[in-house]
C-alpha positions in Angstrom: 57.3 -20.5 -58.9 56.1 -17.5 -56.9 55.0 -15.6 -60.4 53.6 -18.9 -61.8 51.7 -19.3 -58.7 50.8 -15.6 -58.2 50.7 -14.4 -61.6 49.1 -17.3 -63.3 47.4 -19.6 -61.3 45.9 -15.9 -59.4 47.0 -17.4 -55.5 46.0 -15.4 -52.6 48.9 -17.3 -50.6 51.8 -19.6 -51.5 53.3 -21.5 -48.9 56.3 -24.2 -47.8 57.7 -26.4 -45.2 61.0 -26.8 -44.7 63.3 -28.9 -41.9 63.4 -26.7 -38.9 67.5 -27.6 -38.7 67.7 -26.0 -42.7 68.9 -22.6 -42.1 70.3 -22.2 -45.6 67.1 -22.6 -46.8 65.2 -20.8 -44.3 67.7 -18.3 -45.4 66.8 -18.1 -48.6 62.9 -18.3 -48.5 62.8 -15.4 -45.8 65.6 -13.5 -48.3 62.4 -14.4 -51.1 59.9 -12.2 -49.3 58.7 -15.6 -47.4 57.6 -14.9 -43.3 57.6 -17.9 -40.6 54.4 -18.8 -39.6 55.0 -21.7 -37.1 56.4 -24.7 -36.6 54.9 -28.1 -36.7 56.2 -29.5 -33.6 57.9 -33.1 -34.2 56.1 -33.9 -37.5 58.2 -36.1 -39.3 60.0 -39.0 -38.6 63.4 -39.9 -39.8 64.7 -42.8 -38.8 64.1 -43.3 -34.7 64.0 -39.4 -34.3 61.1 -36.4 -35.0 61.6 -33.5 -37.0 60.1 -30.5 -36.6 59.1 -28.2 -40.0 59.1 -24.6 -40.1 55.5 -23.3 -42.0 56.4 -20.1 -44.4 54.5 -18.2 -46.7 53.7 -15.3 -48.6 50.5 -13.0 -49.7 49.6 -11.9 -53.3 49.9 -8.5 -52.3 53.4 -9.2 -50.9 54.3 -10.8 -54.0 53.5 -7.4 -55.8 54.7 -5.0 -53.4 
């Protein structure tokens, strides 16, 4: 995805959400070259309960670094 979208489609940024409580996956993003941005604070519901989601990204010149 992250030469598709850099490569390819010539992104300046590529970015994802994921569940703040998904530390595997945060994991794995920031292992990717991904950095946290933020979090959006309570933004989904699930059920009777808010979830908060974790903003990552990355730059093109990151990418190619």
């Amino acid at each position: 995805m992250k030469e598709w979208a850099f490569r390819e489609q010539k992104a300046h940024r590529l970015w994802l959400d994921v569940k703040e409580t998904n530390g595997v996956a945060r994991a794995l993003y920031l292992s990717e070259g991904f950095r946290e941005e933020g979090i959006l604070r309570d933004c989904l519901k699930t059920g009777d309960t808010y979830e908060s989601l974790v903003v990552l990204s990355m730059l093109a010149d990151e990418y190619e670094a």
